[in-house]
N, C-alpha and C positions, 0 to 999 in steps of 0.2 A: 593300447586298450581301445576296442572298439564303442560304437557310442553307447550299445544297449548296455556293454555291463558297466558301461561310465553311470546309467542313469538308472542301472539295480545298487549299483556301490552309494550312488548321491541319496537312493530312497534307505539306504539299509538302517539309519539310526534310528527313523521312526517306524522299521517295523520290529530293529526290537525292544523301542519302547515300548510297541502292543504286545509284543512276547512277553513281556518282562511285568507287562502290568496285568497280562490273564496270568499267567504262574501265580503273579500275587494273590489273585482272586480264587483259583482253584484252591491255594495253600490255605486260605479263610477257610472256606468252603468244609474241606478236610478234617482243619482243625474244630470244628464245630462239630463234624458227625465223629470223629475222636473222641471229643468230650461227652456226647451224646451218649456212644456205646460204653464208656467208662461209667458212666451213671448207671444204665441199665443191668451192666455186669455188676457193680456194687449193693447194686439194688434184690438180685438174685446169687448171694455169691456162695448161699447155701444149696441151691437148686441143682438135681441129677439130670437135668434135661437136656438132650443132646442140642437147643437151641443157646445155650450158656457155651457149648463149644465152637457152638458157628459162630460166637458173635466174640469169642475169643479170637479166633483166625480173624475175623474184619478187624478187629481192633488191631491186629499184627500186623494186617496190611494197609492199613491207615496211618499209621505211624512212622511205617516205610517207607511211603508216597510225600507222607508231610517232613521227615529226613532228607528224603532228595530234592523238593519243593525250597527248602529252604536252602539247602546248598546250592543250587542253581541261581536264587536270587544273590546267593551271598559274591558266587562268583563273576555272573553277571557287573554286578556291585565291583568286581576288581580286588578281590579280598588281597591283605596285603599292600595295595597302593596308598599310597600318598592322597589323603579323603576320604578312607575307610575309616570306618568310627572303630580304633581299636583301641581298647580302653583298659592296659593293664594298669592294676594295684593288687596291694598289700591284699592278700585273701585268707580266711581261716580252712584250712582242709575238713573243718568236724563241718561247719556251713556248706561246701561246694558237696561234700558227701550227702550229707540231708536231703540239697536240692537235687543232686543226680537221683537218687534213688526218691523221692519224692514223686518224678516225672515217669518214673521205669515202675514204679508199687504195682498200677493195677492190671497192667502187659501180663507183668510177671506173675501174679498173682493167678490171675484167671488163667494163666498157662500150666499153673501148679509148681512155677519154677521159685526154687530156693536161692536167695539176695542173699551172700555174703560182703561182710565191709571189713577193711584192716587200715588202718591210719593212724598216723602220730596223733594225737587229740589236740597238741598245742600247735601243731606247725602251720607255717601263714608262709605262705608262696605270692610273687608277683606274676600276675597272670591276668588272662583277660575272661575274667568268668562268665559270661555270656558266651563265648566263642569254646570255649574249655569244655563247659556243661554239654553243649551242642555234640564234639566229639565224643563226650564220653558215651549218651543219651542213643546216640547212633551206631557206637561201641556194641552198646546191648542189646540193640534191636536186633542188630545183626547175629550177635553171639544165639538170642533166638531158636536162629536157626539150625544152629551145631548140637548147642547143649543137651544132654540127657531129663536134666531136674536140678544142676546148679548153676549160678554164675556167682563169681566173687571182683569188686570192687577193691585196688587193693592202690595202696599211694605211699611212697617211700623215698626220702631223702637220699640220696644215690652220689655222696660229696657232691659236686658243683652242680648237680640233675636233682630235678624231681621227675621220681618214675611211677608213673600213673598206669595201672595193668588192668584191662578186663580180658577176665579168663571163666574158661568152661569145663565143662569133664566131659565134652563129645568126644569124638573119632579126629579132633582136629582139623585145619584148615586144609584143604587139599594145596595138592603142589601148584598150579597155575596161582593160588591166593598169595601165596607164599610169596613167588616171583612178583608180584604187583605190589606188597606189601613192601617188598626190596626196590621197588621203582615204581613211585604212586605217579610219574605223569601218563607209564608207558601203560598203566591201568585201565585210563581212559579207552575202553570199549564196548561201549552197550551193545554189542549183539555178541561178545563171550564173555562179558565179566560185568555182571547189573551191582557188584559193589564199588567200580569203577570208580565212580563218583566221590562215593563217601570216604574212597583213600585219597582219594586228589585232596578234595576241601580238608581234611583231616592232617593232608602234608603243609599244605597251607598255612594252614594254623599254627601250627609246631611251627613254621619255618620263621611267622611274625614273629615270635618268643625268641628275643635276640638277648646275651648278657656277655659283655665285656669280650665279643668277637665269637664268642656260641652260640649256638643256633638249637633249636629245637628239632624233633626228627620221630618220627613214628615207625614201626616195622610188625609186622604179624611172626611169630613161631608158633610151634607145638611143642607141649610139655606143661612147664609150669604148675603151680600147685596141687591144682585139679586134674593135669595129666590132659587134659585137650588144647583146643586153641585157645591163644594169647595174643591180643592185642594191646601195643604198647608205645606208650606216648611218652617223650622226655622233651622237661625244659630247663631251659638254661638259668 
């Protein structure tokens, strides 16, 4: 190794601490005009005005930005290792449903898109509900994109699996998603596939969900209830 890239390797931890601490600060940033546009659209949710559709599309791409913002830090962060704050327990599925669709209401909402939910009412999973929400939350953003006018939230005991499905009634996932969906590291490529990201973090996650030598695991099809794409998370 010659000396310059001995003394780009020596500087690299602190610049991406400065990487890692503006992500953080754009992600604020975000989340603020987020909250912002949700107020506004709340505020107007009866209005014909075609500025109620503009500021639906910002809110769809504010959500998307703050999606990949937060996965970046989480990876950054080494999601997964040994000092990542992964924090499963005992969870109620009628709770972790609430908050998902909680966080997805006013997206969907302003988009005119219809939230279905189907869940055991009593069932209580070990999981890492912060890290769970996140995928599911990104699930929909994404779904977004495919859907006609529905999505469905749908969570089922699967013997030794909990299987956590969001699905749509589009045209489905195209073939290239499918294939990354089947191999979320070979994903990673932002100039052909901008959901890259959010399959990698999303494999991740699934993969910390460890029980008695199982592992957790994620994959995209088409079909499923609604007849378009299905995104589908299983733990152990």
């Amino acid at each position: 190794m010659d000396e310059q890239a001995s003394q780009q390797q020596e500087g690299s931890p602190e610049l991406f601490m400065f990487l890692a601490s503006t992500v953080h600060d754009m992600k604020n940033s975000i989340s603020v005009l987020s909250g912002t546009l949700e107020n506004l659209l709340s505020a107007h949710q009866s209005s014909a005005a075609p500025e109620y559709g503009q500021m639906a599309q910002m809110l769809y791409q504010t959500k998307r930005l703050n999606d990949n913002l937060i996965q970046l830090l989480a990876l950054y962060k080494d999601v997964g290792k040994p000092g990542y704050p992964f924090d499963p327990a005992p969870r109620s599925m009628r709770e972790l449903v609430e908050l998902v669709a909680g966080q997805a209401h006013m997206l969907l909402q302003s988009r005119g898109i219809a939230f279905e939910v189907d869940y055991p009412q009593d069932a209580i999973w070990t999981l890492d509900e912060d890290l769970v929400i996140g995928v599911l939350v990104h699930a929909i953003n994404n779904a977004v994109r495919y859907t006609r006018d529905r999505i469905r939230l749908s969570i089922a005991v699967d013997g030794d699996y909990l299987e956590l499905r969001v699905e749509d009634n589009g045209a489905g996932f195209p073939a290239n998603m499918l294939e990354s969906g089947a191999s979320a590291k070979a994903a990673i490529n932002f100039l052909s596939n901008s959901s890259g990201l959010g399959l990698y973090f999303s494999s991740e996650v699934a993969k910390m969900h460890k029980h008695r030598q199982r592992s957790g695991s994620i994959a995209l099809e088409n079909g499923g209830t609604l007849g378009g794409g299905c995104f589908v998370l299983r733990l152990p």
